[in-house]
mmCIF file of the N, C-alpha and C atoms, coordinates in Angstrom:
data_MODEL
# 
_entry.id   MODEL 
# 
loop_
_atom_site.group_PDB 
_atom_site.id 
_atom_site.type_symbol 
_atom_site.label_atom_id 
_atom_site.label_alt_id 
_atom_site.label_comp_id 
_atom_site.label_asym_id 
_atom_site.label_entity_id 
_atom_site.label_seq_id 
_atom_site.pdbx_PDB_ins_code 
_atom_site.Cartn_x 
_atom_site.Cartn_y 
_atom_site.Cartn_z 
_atom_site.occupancy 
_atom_site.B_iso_or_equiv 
_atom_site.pdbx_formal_charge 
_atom_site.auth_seq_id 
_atom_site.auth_comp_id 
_atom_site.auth_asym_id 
_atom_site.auth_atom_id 
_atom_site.pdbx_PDB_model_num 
ATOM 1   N N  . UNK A 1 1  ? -31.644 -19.321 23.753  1.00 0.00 ? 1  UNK A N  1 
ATOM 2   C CA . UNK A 1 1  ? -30.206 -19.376 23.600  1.00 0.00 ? 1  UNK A CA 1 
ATOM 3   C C  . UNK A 1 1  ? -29.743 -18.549 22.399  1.00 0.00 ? 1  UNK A C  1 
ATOM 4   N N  . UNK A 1 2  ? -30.680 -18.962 21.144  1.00 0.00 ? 2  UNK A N  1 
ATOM 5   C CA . UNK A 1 2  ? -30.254 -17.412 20.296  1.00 0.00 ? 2  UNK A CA 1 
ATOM 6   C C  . UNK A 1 2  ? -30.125 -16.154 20.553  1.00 0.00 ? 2  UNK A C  1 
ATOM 7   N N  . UNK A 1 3  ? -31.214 -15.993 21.221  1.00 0.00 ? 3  UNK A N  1 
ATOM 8   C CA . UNK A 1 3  ? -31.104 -14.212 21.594  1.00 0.00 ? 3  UNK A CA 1 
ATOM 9   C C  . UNK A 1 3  ? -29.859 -13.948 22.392  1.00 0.00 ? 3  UNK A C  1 
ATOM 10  N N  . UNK A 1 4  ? -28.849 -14.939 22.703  1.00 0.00 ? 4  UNK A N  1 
ATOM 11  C CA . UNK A 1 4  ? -28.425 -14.289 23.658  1.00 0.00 ? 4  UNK A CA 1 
ATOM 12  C C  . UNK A 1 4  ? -26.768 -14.612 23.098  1.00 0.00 ? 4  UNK A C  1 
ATOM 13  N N  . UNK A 1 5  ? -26.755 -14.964 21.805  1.00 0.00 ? 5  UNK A N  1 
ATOM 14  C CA . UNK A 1 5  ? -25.555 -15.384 20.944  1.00 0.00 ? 5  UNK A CA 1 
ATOM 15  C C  . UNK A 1 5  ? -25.832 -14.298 19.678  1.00 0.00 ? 5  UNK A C  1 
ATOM 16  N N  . UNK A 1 6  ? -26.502 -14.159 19.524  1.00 0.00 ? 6  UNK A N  1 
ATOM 17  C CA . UNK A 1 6  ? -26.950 -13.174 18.262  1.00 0.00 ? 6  UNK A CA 1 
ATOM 18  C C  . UNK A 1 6  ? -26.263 -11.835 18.293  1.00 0.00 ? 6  UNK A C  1 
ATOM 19  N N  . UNK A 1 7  ? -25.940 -11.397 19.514  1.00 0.00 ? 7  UNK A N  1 
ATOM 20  C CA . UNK A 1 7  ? -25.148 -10.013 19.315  1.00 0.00 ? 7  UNK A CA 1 
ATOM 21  C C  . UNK A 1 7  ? -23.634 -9.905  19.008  1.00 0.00 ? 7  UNK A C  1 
ATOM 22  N N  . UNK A 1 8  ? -23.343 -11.412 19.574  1.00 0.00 ? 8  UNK A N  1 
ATOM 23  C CA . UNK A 1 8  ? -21.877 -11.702 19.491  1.00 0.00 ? 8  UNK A CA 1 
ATOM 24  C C  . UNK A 1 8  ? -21.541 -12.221 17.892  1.00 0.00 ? 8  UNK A C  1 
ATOM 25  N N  . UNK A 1 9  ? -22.398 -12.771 16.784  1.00 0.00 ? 9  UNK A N  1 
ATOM 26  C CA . UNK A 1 9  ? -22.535 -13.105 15.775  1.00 0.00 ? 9  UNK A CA 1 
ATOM 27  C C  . UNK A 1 9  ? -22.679 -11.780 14.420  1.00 0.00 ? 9  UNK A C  1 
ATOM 28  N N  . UNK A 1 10 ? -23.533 -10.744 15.053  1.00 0.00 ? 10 UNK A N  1 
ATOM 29  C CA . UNK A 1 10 ? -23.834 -9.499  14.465  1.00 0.00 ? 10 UNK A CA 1 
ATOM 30  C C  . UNK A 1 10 ? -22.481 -8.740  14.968  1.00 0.00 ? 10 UNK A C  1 
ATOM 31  N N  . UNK A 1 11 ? -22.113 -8.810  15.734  1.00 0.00 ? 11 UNK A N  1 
ATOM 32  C CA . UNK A 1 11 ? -20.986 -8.167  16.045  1.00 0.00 ? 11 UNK A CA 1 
ATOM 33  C C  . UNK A 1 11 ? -19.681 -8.650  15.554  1.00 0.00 ? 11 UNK A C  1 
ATOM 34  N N  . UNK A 1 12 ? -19.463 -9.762  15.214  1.00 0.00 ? 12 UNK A N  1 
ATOM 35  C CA . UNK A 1 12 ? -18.010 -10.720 14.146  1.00 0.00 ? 12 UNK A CA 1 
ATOM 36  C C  . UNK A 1 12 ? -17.887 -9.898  13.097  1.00 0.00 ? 12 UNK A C  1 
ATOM 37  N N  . UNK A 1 13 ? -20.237 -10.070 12.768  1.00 0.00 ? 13 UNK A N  1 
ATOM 38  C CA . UNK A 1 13 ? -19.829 -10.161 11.331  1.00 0.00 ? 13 UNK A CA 1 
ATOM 39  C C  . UNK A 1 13 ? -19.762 -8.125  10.950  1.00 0.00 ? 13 UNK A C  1 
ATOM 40  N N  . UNK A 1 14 ? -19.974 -7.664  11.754  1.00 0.00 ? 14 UNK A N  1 
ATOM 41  C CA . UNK A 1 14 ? -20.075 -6.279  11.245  1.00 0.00 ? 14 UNK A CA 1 
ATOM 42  C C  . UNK A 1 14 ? -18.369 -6.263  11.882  1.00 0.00 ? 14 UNK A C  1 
ATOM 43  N N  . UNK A 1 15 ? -17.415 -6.694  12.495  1.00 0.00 ? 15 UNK A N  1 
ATOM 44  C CA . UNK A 1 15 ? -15.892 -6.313  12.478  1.00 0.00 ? 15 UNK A CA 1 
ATOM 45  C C  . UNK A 1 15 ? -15.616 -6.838  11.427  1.00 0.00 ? 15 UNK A C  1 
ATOM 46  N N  . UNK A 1 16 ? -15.673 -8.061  10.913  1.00 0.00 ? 16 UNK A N  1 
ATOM 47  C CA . UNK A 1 16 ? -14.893 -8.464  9.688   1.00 0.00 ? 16 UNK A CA 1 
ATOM 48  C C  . UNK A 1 16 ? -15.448 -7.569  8.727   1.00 0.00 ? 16 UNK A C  1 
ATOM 49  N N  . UNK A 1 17 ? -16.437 -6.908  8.255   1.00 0.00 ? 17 UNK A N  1 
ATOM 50  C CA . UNK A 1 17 ? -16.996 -6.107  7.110   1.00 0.00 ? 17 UNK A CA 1 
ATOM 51  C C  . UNK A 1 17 ? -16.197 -4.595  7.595   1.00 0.00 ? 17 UNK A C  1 
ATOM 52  N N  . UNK A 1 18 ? -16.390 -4.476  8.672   1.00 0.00 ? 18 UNK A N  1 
ATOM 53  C CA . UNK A 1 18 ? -14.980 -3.280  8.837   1.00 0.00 ? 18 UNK A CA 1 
ATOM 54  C C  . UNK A 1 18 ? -13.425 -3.122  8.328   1.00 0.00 ? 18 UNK A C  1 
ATOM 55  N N  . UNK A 1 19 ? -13.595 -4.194  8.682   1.00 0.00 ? 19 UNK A N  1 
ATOM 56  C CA . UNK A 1 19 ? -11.553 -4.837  8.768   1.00 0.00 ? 19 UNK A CA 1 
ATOM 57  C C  . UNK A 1 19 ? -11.579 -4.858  7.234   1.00 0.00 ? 19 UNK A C  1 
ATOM 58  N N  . UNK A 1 20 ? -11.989 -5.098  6.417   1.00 0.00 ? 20 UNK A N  1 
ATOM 59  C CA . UNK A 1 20 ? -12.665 -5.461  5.420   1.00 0.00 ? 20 UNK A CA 1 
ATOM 60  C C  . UNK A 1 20 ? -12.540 -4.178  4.229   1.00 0.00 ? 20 UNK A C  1 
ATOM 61  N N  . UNK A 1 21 ? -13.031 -3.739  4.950   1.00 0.00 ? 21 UNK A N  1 
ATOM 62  C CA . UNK A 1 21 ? -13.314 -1.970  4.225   1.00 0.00 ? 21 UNK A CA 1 
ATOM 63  C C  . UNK A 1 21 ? -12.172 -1.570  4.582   1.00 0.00 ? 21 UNK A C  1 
ATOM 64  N N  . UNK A 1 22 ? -11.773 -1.499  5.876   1.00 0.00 ? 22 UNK A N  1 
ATOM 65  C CA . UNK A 1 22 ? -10.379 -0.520  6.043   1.00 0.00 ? 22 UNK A CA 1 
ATOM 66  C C  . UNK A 1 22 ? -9.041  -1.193  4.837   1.00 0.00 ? 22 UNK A C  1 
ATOM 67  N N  . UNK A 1 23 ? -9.084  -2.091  5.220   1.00 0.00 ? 23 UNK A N  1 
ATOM 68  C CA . UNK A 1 23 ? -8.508  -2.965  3.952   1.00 0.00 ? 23 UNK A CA 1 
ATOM 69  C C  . UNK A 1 23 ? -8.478  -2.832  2.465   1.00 0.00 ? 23 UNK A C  1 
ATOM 70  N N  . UNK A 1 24 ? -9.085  -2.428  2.383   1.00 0.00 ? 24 UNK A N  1 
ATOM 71  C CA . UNK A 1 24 ? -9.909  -2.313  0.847   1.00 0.00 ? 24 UNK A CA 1 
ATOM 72  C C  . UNK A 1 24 ? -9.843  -0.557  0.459   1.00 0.00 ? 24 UNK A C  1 
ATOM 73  N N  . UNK A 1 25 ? -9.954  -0.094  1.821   1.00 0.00 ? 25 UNK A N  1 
ATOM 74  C CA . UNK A 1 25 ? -9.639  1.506   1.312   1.00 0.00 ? 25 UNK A CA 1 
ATOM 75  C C  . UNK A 1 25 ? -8.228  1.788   1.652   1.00 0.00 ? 25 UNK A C  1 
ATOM 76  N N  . UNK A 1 26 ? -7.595  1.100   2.631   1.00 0.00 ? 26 UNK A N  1 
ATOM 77  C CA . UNK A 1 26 ? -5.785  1.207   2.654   1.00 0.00 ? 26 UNK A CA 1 
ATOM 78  C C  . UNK A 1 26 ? -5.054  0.738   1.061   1.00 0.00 ? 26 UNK A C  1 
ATOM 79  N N  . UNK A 1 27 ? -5.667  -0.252  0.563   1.00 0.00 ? 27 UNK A N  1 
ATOM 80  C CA . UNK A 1 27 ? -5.401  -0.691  -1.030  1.00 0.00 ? 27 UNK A CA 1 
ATOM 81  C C  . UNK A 1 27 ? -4.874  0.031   -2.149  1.00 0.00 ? 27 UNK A C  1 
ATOM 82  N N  . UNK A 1 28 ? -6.353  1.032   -1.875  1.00 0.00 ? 28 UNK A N  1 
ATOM 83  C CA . UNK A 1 28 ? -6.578  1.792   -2.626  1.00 0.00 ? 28 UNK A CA 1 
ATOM 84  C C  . UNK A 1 28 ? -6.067  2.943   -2.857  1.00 0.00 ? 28 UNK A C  1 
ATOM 85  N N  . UNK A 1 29 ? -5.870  3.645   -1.618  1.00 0.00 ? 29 UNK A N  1 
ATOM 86  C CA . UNK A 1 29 ? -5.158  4.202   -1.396  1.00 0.00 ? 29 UNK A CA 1 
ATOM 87  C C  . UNK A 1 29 ? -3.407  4.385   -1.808  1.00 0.00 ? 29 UNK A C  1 
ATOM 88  N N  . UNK A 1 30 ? -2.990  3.253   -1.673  1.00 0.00 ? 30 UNK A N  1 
ATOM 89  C CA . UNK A 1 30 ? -1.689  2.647   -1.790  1.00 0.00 ? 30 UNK A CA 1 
ATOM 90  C C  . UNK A 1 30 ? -1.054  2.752   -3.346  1.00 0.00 ? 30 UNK A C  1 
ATOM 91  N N  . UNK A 1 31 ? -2.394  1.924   -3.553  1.00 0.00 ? 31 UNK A N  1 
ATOM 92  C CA . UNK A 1 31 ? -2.251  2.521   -5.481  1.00 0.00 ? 31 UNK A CA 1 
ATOM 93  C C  . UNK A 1 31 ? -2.469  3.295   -5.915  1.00 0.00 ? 31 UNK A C  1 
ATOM 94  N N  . UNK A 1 32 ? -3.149  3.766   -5.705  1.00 0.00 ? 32 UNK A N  1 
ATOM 95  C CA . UNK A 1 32 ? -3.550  5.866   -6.267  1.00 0.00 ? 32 UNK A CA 1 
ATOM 96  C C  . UNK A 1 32 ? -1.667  6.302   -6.003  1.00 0.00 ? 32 UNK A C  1 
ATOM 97  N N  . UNK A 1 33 ? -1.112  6.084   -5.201  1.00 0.00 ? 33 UNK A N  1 
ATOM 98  C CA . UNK A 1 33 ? 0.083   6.971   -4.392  1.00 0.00 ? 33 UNK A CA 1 
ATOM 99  C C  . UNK A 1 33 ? 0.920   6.009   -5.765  1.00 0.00 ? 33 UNK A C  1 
ATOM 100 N N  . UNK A 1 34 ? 0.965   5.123   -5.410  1.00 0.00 ? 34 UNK A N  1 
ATOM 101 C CA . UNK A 1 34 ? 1.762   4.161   -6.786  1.00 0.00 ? 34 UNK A CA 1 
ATOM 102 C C  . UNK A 1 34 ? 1.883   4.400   -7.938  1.00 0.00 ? 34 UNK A C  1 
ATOM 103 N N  . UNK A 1 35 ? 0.768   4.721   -8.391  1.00 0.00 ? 35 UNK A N  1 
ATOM 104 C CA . UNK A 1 35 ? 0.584   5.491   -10.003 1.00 0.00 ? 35 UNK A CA 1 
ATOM 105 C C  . UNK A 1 35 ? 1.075   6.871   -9.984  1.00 0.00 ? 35 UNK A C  1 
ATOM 106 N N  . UNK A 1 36 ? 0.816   7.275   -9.082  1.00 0.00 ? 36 UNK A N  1 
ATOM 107 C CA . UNK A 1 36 ? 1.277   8.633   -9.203  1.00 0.00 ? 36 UNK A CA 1 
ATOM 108 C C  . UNK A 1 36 ? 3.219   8.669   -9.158  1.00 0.00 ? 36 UNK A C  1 
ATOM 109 N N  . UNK A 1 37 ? 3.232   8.014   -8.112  1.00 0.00 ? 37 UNK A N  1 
ATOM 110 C CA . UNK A 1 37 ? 4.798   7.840   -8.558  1.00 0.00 ? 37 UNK A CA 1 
ATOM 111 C C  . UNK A 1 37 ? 5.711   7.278   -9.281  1.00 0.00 ? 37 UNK A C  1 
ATOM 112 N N  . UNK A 1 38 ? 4.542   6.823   -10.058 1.00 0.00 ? 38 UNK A N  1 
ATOM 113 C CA . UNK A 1 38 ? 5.256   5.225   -11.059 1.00 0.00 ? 38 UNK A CA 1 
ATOM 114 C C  . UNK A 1 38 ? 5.327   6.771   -12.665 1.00 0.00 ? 38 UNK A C  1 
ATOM 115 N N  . UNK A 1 39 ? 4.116   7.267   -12.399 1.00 0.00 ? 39 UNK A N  1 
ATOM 116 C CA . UNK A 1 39 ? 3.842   8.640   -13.377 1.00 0.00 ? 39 UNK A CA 1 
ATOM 117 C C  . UNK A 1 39 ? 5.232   9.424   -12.756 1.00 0.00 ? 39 UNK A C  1 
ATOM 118 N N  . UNK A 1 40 ? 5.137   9.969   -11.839 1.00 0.00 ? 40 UNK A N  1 
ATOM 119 C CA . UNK A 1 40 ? 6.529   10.973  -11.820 1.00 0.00 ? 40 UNK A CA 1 
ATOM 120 C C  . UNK A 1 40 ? 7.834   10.810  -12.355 1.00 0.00 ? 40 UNK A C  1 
ATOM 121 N N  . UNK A 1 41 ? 7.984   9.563   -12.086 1.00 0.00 ? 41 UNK A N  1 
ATOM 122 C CA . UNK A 1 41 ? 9.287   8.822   -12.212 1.00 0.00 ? 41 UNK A CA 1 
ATOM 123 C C  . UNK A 1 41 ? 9.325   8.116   -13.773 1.00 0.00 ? 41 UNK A C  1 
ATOM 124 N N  . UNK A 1 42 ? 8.120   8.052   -14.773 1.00 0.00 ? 42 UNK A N  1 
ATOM 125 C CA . UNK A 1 42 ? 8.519   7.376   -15.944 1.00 0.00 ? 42 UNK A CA 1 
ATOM 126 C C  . UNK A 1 42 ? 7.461   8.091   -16.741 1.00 0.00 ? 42 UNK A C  1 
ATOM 127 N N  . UNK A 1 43 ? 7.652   9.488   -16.872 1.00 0.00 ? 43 UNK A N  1 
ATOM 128 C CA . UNK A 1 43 ? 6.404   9.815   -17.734 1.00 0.00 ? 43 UNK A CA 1 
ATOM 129 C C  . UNK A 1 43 ? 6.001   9.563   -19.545 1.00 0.00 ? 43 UNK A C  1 
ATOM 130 N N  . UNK A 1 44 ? 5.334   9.142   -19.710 1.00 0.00 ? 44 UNK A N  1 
ATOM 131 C CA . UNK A 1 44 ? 4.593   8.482   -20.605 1.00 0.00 ? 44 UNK A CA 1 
ATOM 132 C C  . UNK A 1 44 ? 3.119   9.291   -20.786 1.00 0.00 ? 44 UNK A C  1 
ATOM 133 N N  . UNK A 1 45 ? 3.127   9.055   -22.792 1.00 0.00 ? 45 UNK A N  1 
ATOM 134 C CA . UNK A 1 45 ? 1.740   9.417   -22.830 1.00 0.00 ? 45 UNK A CA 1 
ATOM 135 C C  . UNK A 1 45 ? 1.037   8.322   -22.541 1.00 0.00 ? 45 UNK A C  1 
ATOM 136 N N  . UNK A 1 46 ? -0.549  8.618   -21.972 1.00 0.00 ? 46 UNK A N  1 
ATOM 137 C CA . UNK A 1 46 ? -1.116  7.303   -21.936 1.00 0.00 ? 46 UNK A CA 1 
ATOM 138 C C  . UNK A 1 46 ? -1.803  6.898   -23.192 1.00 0.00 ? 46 UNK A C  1 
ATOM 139 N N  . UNK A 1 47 ? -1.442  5.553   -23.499 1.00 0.00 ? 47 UNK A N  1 
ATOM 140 C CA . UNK A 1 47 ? -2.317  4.935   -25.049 1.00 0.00 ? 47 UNK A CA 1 
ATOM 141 C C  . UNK A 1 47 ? -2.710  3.648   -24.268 1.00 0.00 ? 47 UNK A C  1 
ATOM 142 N N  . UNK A 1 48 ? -3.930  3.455   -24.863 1.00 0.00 ? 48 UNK A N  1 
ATOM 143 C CA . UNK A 1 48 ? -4.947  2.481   -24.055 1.00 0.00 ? 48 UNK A CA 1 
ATOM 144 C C  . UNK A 1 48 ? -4.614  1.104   -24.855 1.00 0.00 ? 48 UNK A C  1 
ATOM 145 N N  . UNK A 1 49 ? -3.765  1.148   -26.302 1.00 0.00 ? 49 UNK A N  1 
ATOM 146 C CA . UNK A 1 49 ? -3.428  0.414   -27.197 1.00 0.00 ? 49 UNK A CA 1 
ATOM 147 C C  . UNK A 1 49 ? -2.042  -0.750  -26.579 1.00 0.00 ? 49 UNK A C  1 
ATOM 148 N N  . UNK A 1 50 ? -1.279  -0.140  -25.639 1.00 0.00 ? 50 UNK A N  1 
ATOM 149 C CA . UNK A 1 50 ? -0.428  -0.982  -25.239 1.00 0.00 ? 50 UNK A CA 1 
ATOM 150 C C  . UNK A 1 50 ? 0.897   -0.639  -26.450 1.00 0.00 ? 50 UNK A C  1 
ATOM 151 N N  . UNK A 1 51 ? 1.056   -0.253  -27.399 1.00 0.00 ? 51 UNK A N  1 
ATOM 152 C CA . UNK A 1 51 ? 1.909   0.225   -28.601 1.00 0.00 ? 51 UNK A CA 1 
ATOM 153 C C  . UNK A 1 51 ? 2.936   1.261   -27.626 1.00 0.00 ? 51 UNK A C  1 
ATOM 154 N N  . UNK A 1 52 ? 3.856   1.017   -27.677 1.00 0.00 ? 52 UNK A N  1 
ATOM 155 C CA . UNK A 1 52 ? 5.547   1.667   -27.922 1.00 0.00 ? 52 UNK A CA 1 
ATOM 156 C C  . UNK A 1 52 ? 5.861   2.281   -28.246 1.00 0.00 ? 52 UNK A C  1 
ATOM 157 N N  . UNK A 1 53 ? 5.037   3.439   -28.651 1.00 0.00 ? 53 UNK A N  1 
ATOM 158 C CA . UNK A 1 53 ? 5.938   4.700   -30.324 1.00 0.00 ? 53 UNK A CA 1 
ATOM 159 C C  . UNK A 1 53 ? 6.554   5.609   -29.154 1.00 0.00 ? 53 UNK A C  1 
ATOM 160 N N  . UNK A 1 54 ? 6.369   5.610   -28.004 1.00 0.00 ? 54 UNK A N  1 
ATOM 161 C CA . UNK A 1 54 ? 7.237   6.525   -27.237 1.00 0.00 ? 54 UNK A CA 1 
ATOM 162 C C  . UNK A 1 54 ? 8.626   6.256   -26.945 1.00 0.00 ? 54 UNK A C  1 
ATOM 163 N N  . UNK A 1 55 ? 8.955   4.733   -26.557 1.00 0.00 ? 55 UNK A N  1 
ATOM 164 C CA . UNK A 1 55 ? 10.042  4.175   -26.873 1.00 0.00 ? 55 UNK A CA 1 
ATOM 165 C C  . UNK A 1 55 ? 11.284  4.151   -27.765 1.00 0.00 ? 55 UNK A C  1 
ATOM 166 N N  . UNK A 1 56 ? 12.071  5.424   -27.791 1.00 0.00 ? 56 UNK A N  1 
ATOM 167 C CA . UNK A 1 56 ? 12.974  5.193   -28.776 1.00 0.00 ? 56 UNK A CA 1 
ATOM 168 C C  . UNK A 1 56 ? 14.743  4.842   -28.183 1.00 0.00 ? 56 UNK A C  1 
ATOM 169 N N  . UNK A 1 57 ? 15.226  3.872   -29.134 1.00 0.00 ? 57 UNK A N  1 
ATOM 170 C CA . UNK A 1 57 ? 16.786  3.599   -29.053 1.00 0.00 ? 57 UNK A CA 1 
ATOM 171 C C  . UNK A 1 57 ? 16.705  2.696   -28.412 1.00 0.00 ? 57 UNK A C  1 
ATOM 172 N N  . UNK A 1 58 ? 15.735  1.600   -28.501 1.00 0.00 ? 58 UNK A N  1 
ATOM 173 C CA . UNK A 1 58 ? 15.663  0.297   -27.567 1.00 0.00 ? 58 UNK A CA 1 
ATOM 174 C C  . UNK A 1 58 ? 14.724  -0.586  -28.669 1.00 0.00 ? 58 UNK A C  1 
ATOM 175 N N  . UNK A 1 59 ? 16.046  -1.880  -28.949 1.00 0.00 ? 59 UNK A N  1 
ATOM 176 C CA . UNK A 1 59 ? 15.789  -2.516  -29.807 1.00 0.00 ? 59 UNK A CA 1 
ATOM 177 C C  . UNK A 1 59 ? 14.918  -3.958  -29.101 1.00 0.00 ? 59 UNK A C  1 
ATOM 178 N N  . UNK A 1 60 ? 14.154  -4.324  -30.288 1.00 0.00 ? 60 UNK A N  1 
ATOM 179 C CA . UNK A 1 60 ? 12.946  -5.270  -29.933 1.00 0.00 ? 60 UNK A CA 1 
ATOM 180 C C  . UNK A 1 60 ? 14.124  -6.489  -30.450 1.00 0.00 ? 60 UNK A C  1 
# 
């Protein structure tokens, strides 16, 4: 009775690891395009510090 359920089990589990990936590379995708337009639209130097000195005429 295994042998004959086993392909339908290997076969779930290799669609969900697909669905999975496509998922995971649509993501990714999505955000690469995001940054880039989040960059076009608000350019900034990048500082890894999180600090403000680019910010001027906007009071804290």
């Amino acid at each position: 009775m295994i042998k004959h359920v086993l392909p339908y089990v290997v076969g779930s589990y290799g669609a969900a690891i697909l669905i999975l990936g496509f998922l995971a590379l649509t993501s990714l995708l999505r955000y690469r395009a995001a940054r880039r337009r989040l960059a076009a639209v608000e350019p900034r130097s990048r500082r890894s510090d999180g600090s403000d000195h680019g910010r001027q005429g906007v009071k804290s």
